[in-house]
Structure formats: C-alpha cells, structure tokens
C-alpha positions as CSV (number, residue, x, y, z in Angstrom):
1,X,-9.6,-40.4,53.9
2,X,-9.7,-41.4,57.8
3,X,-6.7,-43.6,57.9
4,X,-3.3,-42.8,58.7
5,X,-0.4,-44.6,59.1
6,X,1.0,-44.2,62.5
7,X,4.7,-45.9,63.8
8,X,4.2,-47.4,66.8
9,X,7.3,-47.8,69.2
10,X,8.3,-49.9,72.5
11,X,8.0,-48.4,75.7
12,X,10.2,-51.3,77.7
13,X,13.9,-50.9,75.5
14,X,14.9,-47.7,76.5
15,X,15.0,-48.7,80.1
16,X,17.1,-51.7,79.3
17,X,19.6,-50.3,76.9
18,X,18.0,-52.1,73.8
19,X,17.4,-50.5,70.4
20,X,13.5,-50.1,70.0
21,X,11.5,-52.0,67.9
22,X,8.7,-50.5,65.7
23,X,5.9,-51.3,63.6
24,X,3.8,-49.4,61.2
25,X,0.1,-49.9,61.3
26,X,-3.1,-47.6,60.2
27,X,-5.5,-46.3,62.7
28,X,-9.2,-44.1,61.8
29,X,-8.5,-41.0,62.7
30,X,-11.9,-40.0,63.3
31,X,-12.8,-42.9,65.8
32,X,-9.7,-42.9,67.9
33,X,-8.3,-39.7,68.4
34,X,-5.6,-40.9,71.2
35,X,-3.0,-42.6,71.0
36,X,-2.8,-46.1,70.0
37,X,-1.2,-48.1,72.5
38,X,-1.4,-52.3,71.8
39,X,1.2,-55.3,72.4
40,X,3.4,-56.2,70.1
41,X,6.3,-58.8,69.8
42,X,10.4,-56.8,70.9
43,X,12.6,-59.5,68.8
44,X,15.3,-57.5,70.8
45,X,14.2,-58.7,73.9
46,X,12.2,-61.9,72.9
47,X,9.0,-61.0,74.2
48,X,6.0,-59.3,73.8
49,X,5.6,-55.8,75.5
50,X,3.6,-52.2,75.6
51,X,4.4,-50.3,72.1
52,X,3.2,-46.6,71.5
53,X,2.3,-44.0,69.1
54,X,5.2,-41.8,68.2
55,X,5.0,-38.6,66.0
C-alpha cells in the first residue's frame, strides 16, 4: 500500500515555550518522497503556522 500515516508537528512552539501541537495525516509514499510540510491551525498559540514531518 502507498499510504502512510505520518505526525506532523509545529515548527513555531518550541521557540516560544509552548507545548507543540500535532496532527496525523496520510501522505503517498511513492509520489512525495520529502517531507511534508503544510499549515495547520496551533490552538496553543491561536493561529495558524508551519507544521512538519516528524519520525
């Protein structure tokens, strides 16, 4: 099967000393070999910012 599940993290809380906020989300394996990078809503800092693949 080419999908995997993949967490996706967010790249912004760290730097402010807020916990991270992540999302699980499928990507084809085959297609998109890098890492998936998109923007996604931080309800710890109430707005929408940069979240990346993590292993």
């Amino acid at each position: 099967m080419p999908r995997e599940l993949v967490t996706i993290e967010c790249t912004e809380a760290r730097k402010e000393g807020k916990p991270p906020s992540r999302y699980i989300t499928t990507r084809n394996k085959k297609l998109q070999t890098e890492k998936l990078e998109m923007k996604k809503y931080n309800r710890f800092l109430g707005r929408h910012t940069t979240h990346r693949e993590i292993k």
